[in-house]
C-alpha positions, 0 to 999 in steps of 0.5 A, a space after each residue: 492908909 489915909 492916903 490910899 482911903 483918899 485915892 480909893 473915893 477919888 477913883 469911885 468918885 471919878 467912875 461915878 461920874 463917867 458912868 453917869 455920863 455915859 447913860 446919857 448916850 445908851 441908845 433908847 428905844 423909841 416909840 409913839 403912839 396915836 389914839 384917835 376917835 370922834 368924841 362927839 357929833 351933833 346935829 344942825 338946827 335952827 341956829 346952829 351948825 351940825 359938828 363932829 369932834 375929832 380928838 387925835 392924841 399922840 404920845 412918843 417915848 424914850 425906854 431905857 432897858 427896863 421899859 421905863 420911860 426916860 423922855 416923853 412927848 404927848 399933844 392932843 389934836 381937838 379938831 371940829 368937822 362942821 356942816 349946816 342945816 342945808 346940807 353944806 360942809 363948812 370949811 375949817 379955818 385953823 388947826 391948832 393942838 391944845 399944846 400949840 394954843 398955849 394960854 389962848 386954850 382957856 382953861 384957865 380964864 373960862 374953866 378956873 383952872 389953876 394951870 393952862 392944858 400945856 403946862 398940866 401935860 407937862 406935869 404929867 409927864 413930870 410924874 411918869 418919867 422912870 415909870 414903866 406903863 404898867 405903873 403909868 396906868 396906876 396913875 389914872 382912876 375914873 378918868 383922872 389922875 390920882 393924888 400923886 398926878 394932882 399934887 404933881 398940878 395936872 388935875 385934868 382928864 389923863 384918861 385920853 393920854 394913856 391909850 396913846 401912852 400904852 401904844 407908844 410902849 408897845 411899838 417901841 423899838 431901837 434907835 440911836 436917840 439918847 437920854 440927852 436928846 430932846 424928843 418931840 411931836 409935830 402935829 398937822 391937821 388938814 381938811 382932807 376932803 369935804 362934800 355937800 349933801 345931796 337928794 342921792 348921797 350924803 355930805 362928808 366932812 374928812 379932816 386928816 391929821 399927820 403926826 412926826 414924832 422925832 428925837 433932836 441931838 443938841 445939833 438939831 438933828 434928827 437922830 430917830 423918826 417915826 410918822 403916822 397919820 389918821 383920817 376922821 370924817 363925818 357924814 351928814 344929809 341934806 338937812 343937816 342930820 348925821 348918823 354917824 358913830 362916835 366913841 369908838 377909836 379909829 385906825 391910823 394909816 400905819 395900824 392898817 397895815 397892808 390891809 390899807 390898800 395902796 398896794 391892791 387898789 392904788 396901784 402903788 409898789 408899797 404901802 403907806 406904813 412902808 412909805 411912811 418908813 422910807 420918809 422916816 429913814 431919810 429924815 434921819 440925821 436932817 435939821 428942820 431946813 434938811 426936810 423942807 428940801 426932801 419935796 416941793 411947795 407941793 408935797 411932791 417927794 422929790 428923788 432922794 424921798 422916791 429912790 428910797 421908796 416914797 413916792 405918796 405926797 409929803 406935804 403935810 409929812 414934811 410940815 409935821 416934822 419940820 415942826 417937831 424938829 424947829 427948836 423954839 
């Protein structure tokens, strides 16, 4: 009888464990989501330049079957569009995430925090794995975390991640990512477009910040893609006023839709979503090198990227996914 009881938790002990084993390669469904807005905007005076605050947060997911999250992957692009008194739009000169600053963000030194922005992210995250988004929307009570958060060591704001977080969930969708794969975000913020005020027309200040998220096997490869970008500006006059709104969340390339217009105004056979699609397909199973070689110094698609139908520029696409697929 011993020697059967022994046998028994021997075989239970062994399909516990390749059971265990194997949910680490059950497809996930993968989403990502981005929430953008300007959150504040400011005239130019006497001694200091105008500027409007585009904050873009982006958050990916890993599901299991009951919605729950098993990886996440949030950073928060905090980027300033400047302009002086006389009407001229000011060049940026860096774009870094609030992630990529690591302990130069400064909350620590200049705010007394105990913990930097990354490393309170990164406790977040901690406490919303295996949650569903209903129990993650729990978590956050006027602006901040609850208890459990704060104990976690997160006591900023997560108000700013949960809108990503509730598009992230509801954009999910299957893919061959695993709970063993390694899911990252890739952020990159170019000046898009920029204008100095005149007597007849206003100045502008256009900043576009493109955003790859990607799950990596332990080859570096990617095994699921998806890219997004959103598009903030501020215009102002020649003396350095600006009427522009802010608050209110601004609509990314691929939540515009067909209604972005590529297809009716720019002549081309698909629309950005579309094209985003197409890259986002062809990424699929590359390193970072495999990427840097789908386009040119310059951005152009090269003829793998435009046979499958991605003909727009690729630049800042291309760089964002080489930086969320470069494991440091």
């Amino acid at each position: 009888m011993k020697k059967i009881l022994s046998l028994i938790l021997t075989f239970l002990m062994i399909f516990s464990l390749v059971s265990l084993a194997g949910c680490g390669n059950e497809p996930l469904k993968m989403g990502f989501g981005v929430s953008s807005q300007l959150s504040e905007v400011k005239n130019a005076d006497g001694e200091n330049n105008g500027s409007a605050e585009a904050v873009t947060t982006v958050a990916a997911v890993l599901l299991d079957k009951d919605g729950k999250i098993v990886k996440c992957a949030i950073d928060t692009a905090d980027n300033t569009m400047a302009f002086a008194a006389d009407g001229k739009a000011v060049a940026a000169t860096e774009f870094l995430t609030k992630g990529e600053k690591g302990k130069d963000y400064g909350m620590v030194a200049y705010a007394g925090a105990k913990k930097e922005w990354f490393e309170q992210k990164d406790a977040f995250i901690s406490v919303i794995i295996g949650k569903t988004i209903d129990e993650i929307k729990a978590l956050e009570k006027d602006g901040k975390g609850t208890d459990e958060v704060v104990n976690a060591g997160c006591t900023i704001k997560v108000s700013e991640f949960i809108p990503a977080l509730e598009k992230a969930v509801k954009n999910a969708v299957d893919s061959e990512a695993t709970a063993d794969d390694t899911l990252k975000v890739g952020v990159v913020t170019s000046q898009s477009d920029s204008k100095d005020a005149t007597a007849e027309a206003k100045g502008v200040n256009e900043l576009m910040t493109t955003v790859v998220a990607v799950a990596l096997n332990d080859k570096n490869e990617i095994t699921a893609a998806k890219t997004d970008a959103v598009t903030t500006k501020v215009e102002f006059d020649t003396k350095g006023a600006s009427e522009t709104a802010f608050g209110t969340a601004i609509t990314t390339k691929r939540e515009a839709g067909d209604n972005y217009g590529m297809v009716a105004y720019g002549g081309a056979k698909k629309e950005w979503y579309a094209q985003a699609d197409a890259f986002d397909a062809k990424i699929i199973g590359k390193t970072a090198d495999g990427i840097s070689a789908l386009a040119d110094n310059t951005g152009k698609a090269g003829d793998d990227l435009v046979n499958a139908g991605c003909t727009i520029n690729v630049a800042d696409m291309v760089k964002a996914a080489v930086k969320a697929a470069t494991v440091k």
